[in-house]
C-alpha positions as CSV (number, residue, x, y, z in Angstrom):
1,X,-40.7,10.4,108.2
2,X,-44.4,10.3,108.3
3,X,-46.7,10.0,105.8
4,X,-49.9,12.4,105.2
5,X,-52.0,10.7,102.2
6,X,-49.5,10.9,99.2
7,X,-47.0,13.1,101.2
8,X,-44.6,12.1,103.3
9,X,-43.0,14.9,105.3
10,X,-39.4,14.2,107.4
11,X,-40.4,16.2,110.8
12,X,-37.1,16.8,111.5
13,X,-36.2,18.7,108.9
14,X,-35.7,22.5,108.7
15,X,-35.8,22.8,104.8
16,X,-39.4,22.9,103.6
17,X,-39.5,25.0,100.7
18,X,-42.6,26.9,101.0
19,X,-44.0,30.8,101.6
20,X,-44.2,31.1,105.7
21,X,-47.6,29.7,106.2
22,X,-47.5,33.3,109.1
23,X,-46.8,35.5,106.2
24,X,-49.7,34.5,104.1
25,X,-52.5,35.4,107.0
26,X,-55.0,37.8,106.5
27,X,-54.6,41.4,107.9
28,X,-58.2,41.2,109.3
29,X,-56.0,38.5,111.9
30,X,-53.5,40.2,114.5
31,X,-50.9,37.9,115.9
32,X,-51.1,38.5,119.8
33,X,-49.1,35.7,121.1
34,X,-47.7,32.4,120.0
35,X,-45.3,30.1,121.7
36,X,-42.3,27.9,120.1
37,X,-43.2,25.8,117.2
38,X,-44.4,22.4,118.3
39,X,-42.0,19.7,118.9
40,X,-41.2,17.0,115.8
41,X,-42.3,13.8,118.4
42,X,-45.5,15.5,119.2
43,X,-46.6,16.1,115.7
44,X,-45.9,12.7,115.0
45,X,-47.8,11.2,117.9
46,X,-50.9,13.9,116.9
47,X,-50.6,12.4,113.3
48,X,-50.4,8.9,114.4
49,X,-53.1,9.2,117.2
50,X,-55.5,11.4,115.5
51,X,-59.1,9.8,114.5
52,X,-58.6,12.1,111.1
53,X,-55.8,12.7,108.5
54,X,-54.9,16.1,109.7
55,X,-54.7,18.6,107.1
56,X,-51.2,20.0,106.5
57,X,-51.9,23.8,106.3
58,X,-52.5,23.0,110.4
59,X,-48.9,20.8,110.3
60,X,-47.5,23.8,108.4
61,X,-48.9,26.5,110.6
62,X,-47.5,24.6,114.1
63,X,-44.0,23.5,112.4
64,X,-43.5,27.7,112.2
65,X,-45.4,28.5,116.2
66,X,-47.6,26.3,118.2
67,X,-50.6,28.4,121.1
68,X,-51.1,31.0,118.1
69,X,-54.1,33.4,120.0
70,X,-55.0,35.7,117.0
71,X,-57.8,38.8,117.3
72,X,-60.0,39.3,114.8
73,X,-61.2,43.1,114.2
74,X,-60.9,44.8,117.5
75,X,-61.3,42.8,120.0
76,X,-62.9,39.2,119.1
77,X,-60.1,36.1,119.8
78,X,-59.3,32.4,118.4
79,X,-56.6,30.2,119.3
80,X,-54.6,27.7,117.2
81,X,-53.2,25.0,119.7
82,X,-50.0,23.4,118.8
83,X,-49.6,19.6,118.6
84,X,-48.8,18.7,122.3
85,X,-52.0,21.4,123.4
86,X,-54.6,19.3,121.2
87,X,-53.5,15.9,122.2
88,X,-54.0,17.0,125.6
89,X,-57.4,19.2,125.0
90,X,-59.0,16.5,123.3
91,X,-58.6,14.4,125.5
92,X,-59.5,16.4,128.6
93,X,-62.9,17.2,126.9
94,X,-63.4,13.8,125.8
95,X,-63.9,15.6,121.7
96,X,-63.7,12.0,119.9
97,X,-66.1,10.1,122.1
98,X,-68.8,12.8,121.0
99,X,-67.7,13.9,117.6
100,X,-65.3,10.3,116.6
101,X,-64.4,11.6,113.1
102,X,-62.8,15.4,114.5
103,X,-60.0,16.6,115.6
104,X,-60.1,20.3,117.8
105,X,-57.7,22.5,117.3
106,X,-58.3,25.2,119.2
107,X,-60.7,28.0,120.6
108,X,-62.5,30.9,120.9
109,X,-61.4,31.5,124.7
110,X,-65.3,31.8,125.5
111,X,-66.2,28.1,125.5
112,X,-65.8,27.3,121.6
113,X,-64.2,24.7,120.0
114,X,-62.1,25.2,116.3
115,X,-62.5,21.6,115.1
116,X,-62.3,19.7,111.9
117,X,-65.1,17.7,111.3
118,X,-67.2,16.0,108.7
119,X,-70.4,18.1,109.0
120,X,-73.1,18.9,107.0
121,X,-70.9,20.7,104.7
122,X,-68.8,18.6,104.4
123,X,-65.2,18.3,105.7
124,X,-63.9,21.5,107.1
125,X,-63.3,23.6,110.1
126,X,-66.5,24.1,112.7
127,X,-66.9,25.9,115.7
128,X,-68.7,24.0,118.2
129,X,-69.4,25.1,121.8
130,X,-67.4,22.3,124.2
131,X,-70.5,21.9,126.2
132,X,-72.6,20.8,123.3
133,X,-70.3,19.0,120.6
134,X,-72.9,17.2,118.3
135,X,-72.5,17.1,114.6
136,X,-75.7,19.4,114.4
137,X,-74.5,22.2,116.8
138,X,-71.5,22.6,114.9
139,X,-71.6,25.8,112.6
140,X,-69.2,25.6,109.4
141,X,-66.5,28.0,109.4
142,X,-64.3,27.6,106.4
143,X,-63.0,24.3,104.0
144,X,-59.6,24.3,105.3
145,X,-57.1,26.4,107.9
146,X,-55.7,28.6,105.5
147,X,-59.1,29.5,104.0
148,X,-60.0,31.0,107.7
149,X,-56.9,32.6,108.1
150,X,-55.6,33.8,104.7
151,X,-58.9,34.1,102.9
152,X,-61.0,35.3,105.8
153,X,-63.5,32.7,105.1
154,X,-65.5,32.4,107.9
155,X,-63.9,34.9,110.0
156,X,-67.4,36.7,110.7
157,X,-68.9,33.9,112.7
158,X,-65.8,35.2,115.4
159,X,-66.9,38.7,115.6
């Protein structure tokens, strides 16, 4: 069991009742690829190791598929990592030691970095190149997960 604010979610359960986070997404989003969902032990470590309180749209979307590499329009790309790929790219680009209060959670294969962050609009989803990740470099992309993929808030700064 972990608790997330008010919630507390069992991991290990298969019973959520809720509307496939997948089947909400926006059509302007193709699916490409995706790997298995990410494992209950990771997403506990992630919640427990994470600088932030991560937003549950992202524990929602990796409990359903984890490496989710969507393209946007024709050909433009993002990637959703799954629990076990941000605790590991996090760390290998050393994200907290220049932005303490984020948490990356995937790219734009060309060098960008999908991070929540407390920025200057507030707390949200930025994209931030990896060579450059200050506070004022990073470009606000939408308030939350599902606003980027099922509202298409923010889904222009990718094309």
């Amino acid at each position: 069991m972990v608790k997330i604010g008010i919630l507390e979610i069992d991991l290990m359960s298969e019973s959520w009742d809720y509307m496939s986070f997948l089947d909400k997404i926006s059509d302007k989003f193709r699916l490409a690829a995706f790997a298995a969902p990410s494992q209950a032990a990771d997403i506990e470590k992630l919640l427990q190791t994470a600088k932030i309180s991560v937003p549950l749209d992202y524990i929602e979307l990796i409990r359903e598929k984890s490496e989710l590499e969507f393209i946007i329009g024709t050909s433009d790309y993002v990637r959703i990592w799954g629990a076990d790929g941000c605790l590991d790219l996090n760390a290998a680009y050393h994200v907290q030691e220049y932005l303490p209060n984020s948490l990356a959670i995937g790219d734009d294969g060309g060098g960008g970095a999908l991070l929540y962050l407390l920025g200057e609009k507030g707390f949200g989803l930025y994209l931030c190149r990896f060579a450059d990740l200050e506070v004022s470099a990073a470009r606000f992309v939408a308030g939350s997960l599902a606003e980027f993929l099922c509202g298409e808030i923010g889904a222009d700064i990718f094309l």
